[in-house]
DRENDO-1510 file (C-alpha; in Angstrom, 1 decimal, always signed):
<recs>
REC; n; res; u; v; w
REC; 1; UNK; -2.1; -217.3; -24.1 .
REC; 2; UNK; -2.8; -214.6; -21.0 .
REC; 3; UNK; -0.2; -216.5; -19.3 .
REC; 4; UNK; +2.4; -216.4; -22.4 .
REC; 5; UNK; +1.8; -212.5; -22.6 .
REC; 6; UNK; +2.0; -212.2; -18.5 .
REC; 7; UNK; +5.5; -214.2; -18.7 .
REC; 8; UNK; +7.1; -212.3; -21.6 .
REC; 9; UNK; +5.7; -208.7; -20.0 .
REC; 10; UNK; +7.6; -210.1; -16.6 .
REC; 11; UNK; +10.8; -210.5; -18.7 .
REC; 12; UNK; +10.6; -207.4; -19.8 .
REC; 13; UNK; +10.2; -205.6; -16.7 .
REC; 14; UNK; +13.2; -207.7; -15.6 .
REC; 15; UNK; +15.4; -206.5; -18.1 .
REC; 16; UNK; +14.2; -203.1; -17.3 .
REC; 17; UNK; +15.6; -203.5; -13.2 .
REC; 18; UNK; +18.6; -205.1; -14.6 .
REC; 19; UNK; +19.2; -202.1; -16.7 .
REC; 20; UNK; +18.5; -199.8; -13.7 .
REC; 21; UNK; +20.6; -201.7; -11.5 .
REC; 22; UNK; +23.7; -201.5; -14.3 .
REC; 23; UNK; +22.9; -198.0; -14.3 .
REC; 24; UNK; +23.0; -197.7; -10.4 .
REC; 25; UNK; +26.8; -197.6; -10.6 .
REC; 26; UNK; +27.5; -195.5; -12.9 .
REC; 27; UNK; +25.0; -192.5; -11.6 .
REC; 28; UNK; +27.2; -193.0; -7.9 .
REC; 29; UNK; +30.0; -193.1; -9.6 .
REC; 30; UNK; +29.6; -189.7; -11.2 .
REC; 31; UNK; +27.2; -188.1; -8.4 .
REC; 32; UNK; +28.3; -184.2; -8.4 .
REC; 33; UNK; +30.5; -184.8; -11.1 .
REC; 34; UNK; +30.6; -182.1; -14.6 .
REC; 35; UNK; +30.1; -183.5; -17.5 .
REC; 36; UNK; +30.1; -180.5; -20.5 .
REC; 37; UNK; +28.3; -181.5; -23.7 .
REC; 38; UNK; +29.5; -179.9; -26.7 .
REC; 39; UNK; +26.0; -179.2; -29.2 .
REC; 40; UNK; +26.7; -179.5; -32.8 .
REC; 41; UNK; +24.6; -179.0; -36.1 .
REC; 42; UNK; +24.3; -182.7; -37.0 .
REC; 43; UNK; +22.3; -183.0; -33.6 .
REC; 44; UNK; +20.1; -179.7; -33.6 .
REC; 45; UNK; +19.0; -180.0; -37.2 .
REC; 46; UNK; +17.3; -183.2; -36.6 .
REC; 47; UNK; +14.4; -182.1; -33.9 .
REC; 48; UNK; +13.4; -185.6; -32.4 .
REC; 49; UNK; +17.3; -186.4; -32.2 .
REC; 50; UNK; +17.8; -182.8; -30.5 .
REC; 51; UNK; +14.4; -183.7; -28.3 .
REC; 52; UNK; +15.9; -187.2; -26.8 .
REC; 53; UNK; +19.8; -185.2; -26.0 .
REC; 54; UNK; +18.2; -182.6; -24.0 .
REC; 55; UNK; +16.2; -185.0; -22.2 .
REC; 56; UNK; +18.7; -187.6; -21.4 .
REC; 57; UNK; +20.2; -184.0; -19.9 .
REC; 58; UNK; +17.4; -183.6; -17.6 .
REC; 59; UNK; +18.1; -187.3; -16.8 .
REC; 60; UNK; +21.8; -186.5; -15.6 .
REC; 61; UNK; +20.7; -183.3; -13.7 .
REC; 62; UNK; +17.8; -185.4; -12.2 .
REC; 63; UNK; +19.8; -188.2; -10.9 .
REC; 64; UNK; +23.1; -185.6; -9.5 .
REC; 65; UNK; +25.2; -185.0; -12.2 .
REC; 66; UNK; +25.9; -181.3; -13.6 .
REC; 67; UNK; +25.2; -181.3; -17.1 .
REC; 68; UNK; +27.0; -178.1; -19.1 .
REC; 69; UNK; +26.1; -177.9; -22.4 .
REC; 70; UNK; +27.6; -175.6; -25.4 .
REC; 71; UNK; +26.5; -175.3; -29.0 .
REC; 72; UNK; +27.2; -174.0; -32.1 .
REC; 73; UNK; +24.7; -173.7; -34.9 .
REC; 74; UNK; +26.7; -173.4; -38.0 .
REC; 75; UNK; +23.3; -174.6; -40.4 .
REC; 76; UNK; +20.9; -172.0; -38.8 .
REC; 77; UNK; +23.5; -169.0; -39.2 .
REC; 78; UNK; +23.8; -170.1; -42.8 .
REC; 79; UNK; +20.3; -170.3; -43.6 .
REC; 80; UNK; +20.0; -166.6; -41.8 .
REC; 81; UNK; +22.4; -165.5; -44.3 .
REC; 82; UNK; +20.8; -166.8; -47.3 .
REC; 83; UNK; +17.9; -164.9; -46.0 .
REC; 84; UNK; +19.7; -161.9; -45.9 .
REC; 85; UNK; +21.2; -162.2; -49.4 .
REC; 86; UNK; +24.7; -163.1; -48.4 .
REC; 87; UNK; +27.1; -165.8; -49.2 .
REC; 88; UNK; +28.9; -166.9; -46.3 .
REC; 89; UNK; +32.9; -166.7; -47.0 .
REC; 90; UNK; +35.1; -169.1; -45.5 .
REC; 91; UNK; +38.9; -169.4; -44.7 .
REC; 92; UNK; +40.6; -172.6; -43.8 .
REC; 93; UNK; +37.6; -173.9; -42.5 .
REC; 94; UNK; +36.8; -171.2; -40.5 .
REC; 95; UNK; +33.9; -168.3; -41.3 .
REC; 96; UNK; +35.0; -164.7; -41.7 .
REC; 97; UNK; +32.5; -162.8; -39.6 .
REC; 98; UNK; +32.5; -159.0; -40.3 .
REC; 99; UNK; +30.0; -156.5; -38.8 .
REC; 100; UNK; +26.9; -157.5; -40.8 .
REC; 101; UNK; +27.6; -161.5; -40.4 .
REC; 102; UNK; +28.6; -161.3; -36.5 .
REC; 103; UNK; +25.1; -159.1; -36.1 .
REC; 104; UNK; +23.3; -162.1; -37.5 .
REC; 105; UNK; +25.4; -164.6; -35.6 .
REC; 106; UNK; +24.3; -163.3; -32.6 .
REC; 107; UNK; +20.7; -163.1; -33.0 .
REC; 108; UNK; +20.9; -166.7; -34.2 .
REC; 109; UNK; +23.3; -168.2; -32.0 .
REC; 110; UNK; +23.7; -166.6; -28.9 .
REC; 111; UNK; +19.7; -165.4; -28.5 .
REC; 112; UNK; +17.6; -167.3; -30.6 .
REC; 113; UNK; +19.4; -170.9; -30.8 .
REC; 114; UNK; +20.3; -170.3; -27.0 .
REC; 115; UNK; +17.0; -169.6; -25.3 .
REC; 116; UNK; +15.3; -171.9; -27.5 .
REC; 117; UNK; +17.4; -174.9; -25.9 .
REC; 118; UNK; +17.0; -173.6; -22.4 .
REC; 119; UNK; +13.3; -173.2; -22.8 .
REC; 120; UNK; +13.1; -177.0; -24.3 .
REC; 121; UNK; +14.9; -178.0; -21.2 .
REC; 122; UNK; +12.6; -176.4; -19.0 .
REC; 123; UNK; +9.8; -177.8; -20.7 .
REC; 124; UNK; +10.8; -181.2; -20.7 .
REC; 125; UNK; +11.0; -180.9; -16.5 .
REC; 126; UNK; +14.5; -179.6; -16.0 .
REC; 127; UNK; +15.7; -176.6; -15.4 .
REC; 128; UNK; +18.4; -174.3; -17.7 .
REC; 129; UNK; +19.9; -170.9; -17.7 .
REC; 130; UNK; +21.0; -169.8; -21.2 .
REC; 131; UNK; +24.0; -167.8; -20.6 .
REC; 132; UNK; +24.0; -164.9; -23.6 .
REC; 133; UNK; +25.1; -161.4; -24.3 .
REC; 134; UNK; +21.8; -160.4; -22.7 .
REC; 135; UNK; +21.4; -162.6; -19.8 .
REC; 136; UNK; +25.3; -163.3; -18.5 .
REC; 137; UNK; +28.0; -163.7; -20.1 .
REC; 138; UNK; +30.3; -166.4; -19.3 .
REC; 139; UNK; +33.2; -166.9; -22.2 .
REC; 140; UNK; +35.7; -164.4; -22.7 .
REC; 141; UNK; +38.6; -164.4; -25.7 .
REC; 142; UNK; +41.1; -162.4; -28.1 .
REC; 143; UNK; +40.1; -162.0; -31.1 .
REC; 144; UNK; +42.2; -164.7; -33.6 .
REC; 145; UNK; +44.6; -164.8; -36.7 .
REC; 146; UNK; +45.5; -167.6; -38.9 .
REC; 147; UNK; +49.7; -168.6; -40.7 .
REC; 148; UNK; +49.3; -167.7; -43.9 .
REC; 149; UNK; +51.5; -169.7; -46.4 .
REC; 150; UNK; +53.5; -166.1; -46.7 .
REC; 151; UNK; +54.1; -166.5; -43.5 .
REC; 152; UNK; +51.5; -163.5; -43.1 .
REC; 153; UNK; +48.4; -163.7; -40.6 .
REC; 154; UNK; +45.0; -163.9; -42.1 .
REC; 155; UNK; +42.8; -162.0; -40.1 .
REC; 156; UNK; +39.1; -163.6; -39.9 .
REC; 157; UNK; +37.4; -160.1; -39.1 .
REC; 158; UNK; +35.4; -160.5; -35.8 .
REC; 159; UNK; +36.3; -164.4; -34.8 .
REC; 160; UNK; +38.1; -165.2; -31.7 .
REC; 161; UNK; +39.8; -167.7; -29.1 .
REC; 162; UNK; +38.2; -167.9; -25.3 .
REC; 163; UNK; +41.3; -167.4; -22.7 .
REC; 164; UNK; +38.8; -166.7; -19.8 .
REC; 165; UNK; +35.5; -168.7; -19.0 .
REC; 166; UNK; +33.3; -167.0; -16.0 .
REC; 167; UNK; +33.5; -170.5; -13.6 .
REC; 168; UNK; +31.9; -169.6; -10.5 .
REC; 169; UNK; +29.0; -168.2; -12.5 .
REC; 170; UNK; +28.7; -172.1; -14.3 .
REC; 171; UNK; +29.6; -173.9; -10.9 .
REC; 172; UNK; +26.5; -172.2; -8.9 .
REC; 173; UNK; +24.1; -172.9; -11.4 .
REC; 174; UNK; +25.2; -176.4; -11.7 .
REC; 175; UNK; +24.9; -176.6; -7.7 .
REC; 176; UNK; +21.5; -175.1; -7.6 .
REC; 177; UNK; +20.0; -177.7; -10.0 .
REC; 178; UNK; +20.3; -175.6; -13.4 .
REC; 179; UNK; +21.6; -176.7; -16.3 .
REC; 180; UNK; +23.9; -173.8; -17.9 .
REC; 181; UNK; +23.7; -173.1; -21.9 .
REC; 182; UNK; +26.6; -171.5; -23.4 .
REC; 183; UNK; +26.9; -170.5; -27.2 .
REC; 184; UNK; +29.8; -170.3; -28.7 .
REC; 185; UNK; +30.5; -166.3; -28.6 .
REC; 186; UNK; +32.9; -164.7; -26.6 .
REC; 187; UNK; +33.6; -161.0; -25.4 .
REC; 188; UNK; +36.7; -159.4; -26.6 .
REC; 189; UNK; +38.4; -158.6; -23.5 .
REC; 190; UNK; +40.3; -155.6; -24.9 .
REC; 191; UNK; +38.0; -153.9; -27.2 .
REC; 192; UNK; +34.8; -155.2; -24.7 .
REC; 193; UNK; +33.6; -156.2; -29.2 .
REC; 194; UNK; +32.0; -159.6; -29.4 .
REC; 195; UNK; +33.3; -162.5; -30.7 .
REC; 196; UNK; +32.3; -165.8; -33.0 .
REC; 197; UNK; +34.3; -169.0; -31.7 .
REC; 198; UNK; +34.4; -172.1; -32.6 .
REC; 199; UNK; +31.9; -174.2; -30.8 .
REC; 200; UNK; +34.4; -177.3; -30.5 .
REC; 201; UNK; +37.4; -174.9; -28.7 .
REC; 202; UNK; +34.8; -173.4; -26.6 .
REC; 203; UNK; +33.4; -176.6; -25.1 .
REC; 204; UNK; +37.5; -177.7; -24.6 .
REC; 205; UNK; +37.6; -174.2; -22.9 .
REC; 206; UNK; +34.7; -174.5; -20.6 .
REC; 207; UNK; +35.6; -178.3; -19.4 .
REC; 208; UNK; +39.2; -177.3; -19.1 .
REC; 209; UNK; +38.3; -174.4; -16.4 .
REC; 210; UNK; +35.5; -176.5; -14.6 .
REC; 211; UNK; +38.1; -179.4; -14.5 .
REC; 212; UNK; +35.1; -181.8; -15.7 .
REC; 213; UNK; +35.2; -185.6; -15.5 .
REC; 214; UNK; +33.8; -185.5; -19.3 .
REC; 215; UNK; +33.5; -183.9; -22.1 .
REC; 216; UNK; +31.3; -184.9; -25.0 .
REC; 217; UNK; +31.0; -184.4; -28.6 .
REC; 218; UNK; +28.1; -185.4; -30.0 .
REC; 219; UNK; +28.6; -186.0; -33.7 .
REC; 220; UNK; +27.3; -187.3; -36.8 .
REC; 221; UNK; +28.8; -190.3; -36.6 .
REC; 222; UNK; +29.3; -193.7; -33.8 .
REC; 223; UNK; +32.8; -193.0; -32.8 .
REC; 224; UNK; +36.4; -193.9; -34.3 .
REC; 225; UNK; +36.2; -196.9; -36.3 .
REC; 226; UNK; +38.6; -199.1; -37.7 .
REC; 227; UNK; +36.8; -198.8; -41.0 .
REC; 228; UNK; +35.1; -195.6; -41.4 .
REC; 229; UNK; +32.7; -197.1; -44.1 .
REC; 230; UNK; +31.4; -199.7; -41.4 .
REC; 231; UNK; +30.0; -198.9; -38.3 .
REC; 232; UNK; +30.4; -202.3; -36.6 .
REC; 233; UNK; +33.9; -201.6; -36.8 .
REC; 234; UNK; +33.6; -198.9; -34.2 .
REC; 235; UNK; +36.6; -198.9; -31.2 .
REC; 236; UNK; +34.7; -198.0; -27.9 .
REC; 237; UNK; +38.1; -197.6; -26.0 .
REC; 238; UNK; +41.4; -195.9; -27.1 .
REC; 239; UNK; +44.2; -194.3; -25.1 .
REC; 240; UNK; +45.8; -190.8; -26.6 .
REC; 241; UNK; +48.4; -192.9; -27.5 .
REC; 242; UNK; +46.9; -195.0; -29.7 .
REC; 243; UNK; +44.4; -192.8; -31.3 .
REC; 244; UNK; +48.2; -190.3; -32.3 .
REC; 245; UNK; +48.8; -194.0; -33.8 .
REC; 246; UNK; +45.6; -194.6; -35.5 .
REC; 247; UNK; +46.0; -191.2; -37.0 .
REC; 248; UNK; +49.4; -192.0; -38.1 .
REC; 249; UNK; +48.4; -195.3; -39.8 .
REC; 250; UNK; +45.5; -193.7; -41.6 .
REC; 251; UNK; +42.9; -195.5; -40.0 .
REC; 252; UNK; +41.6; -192.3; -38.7 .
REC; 253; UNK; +41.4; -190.0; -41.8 .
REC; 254; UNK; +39.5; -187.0; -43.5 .
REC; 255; UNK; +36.5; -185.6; -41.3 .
REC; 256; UNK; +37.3; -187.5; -38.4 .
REC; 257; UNK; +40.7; -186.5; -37.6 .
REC; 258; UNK; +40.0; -182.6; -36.4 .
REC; 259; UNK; +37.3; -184.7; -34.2 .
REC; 260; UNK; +40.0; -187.1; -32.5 .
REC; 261; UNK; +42.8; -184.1; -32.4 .
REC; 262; UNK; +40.2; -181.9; -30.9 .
REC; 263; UNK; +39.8; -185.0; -28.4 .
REC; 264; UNK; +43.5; -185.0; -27.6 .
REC; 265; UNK; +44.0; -181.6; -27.3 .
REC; 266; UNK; +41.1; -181.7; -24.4 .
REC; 267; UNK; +42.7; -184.3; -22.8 .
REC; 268; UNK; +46.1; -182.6; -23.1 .
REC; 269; UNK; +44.4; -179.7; -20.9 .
REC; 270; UNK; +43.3; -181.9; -17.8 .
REC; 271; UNK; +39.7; -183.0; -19.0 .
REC; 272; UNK; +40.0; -187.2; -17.6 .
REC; 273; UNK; +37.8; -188.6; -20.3 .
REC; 274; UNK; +37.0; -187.5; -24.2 .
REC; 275; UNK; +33.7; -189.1; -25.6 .
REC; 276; UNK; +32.2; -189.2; -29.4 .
REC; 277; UNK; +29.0; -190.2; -30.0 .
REC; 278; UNK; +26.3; -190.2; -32.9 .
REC; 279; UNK; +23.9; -187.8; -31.5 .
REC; 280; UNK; +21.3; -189.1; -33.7 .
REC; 281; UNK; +20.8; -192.5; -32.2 .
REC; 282; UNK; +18.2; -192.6; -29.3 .
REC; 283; UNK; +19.3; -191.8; -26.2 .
REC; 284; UNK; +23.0; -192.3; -27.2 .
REC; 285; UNK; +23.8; -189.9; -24.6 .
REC; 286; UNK; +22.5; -192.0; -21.4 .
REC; 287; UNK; +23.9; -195.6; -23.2 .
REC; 288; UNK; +27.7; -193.9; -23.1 .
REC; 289; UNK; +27.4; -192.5; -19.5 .
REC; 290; UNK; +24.9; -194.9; -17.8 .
REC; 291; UNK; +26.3; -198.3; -19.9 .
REC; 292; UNK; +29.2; -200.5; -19.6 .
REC; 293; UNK; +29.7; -201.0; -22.8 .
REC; 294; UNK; +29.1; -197.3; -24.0 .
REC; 295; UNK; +27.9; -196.5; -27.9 .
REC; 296; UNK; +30.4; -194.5; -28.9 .
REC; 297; UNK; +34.4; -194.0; -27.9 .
REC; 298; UNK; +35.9; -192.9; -25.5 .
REC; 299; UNK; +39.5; -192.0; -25.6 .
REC; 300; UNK; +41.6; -191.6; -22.0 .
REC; 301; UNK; +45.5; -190.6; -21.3 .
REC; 302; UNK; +47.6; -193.4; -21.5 .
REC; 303; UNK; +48.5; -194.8; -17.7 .
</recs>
């Protein structure tokens, strides 16, 4: 029996190097290379999920590559709000913020959801720089309307649209080893006002400038699937041309299509490669990059 348990423990630690040796490639292949991770609420509300993202981070800023990461925290601002007595109000999908709700969005967001990532970085043996109001400011926007059906804009108070990111400030912590946190607020660049941004257009922003290899959503679900109600249906591989046409046959419907036309539209602005992962699964981060198969999808410009 010894011997049974020694052979099976020597398999094991076979599969192991061959897994290592899969992942050699990959970690040459994108050696020095930005890869900006776009933080959602489906990942930070679920703390061991949240714990195995940042540390397949630390992995990717371990082995060379330059992790970026930006967040949003939609759940946490809410739940703030409740404290405070107030109902948040939305408008086509997008939060109103006036003076009292930007106030608490930037406590939450940019100080106390920010330097709380950083620091669990840091603790689990890497090194981050949360990049806030306070500390350095990296994003910089306008503030943004909405087409009314009257043909009218809707203004959405103190919400905005970055047109400048601060890139050398990114690019030297990424080549000193740190690993830069970003929330999703901006600075007004004519009124010097803040502004609340969506965290999805802010992570398109901040790959866009830094010309990343990748950028990557991590979401509540696998990826685009050819039957949303089965996840063994999921498509690991699409070109933008044929995620317009899955779209356009309905295969990609409801929740997921703001995901793939977010995808597109970052493709559209140089990015080389769009990713969408579940955030939840273990160390679905380091099975898209580090695998050849990937767990999620990954959509590319057509040749």
């Amino acid at each position: 029996m010894p011997t049974v348990r020694r052979i099976a423990a020597l398999i094991e630690a076979i599969q192991k190097a061959d897994t290592l040796i899969e992942a050699l490639g990959w970690i040459r292949r994108f050696r020095d290379k930005i890869t900006v991770i776009k933080l959602g609420g489906s990942v930070m509300e679920h703390e061991n999920a949240l714990r195995h993202v940042l540390l397949d981070i630390v992995f990717m800023e371990t082995v060379g590559m330059r992790p970026v990461v930006v967040h949003g925290g939609g759940a946490a601002i809410d739940r703030a709000m409740d404290a405070a007595g107030l109902v948040p109000k939305k408008i086509k999908g997008r939060r109103y913020t006036d003076e009292t709700t930007l106030t608490i969005v930037e406590q939450v967001l940019a100080y106390d959801t920010n330097e709380r990532l950083a620091g669990q970085i840091e603790e689990l043996g890497g090194r981050a720089m949360p990049l806030n109001f306070r500390t350095t400011n990296v994003l910089f926007g306008e503030r943004l309307t909405l087409p009314g059906d009257d043909g009218q804009a809707i203004d959405l108070g103190h919400v905005g649209q970055v047109t400048r990111v601060d890139r050398t400030t990114i690019e030297n912590l990424c080549y000193a080893g740190q690993v830069p946190v970003i929330p999703s607020m901006a600075v007004d660049e004519s009124t010097g006002g803040k502004l609340n941004v969506n965290a999805d257009t802010a992570a398109t922003a901040v790959a866009q400038s830094l010309g990343a290899e990748k950028l990557i959503y991590m979401s509540d679900v696998n990826g685009v699937r050819r039957d949303k109600n089965d996840p063994a249906s999921i498509i690991h591989s699409l070109t933008d041309r044929e995620a317009r046409e899955l779209i356009t046959s309905g295969v990609v419907d409801a929740g997921m299509i703001p995901k793939v036309e977010a995808c597109l539209a970052t493709l559209e602005r140089g990015v080389r490669k769009v990713h969408i992962i579940d955030g939840r699964t273990r160390h679905s981060l380091l099975l898209e990059i580090y695998t050849t198969s990937g767990v999620g999808t990954e959509i590319v410009k057509a040749g």
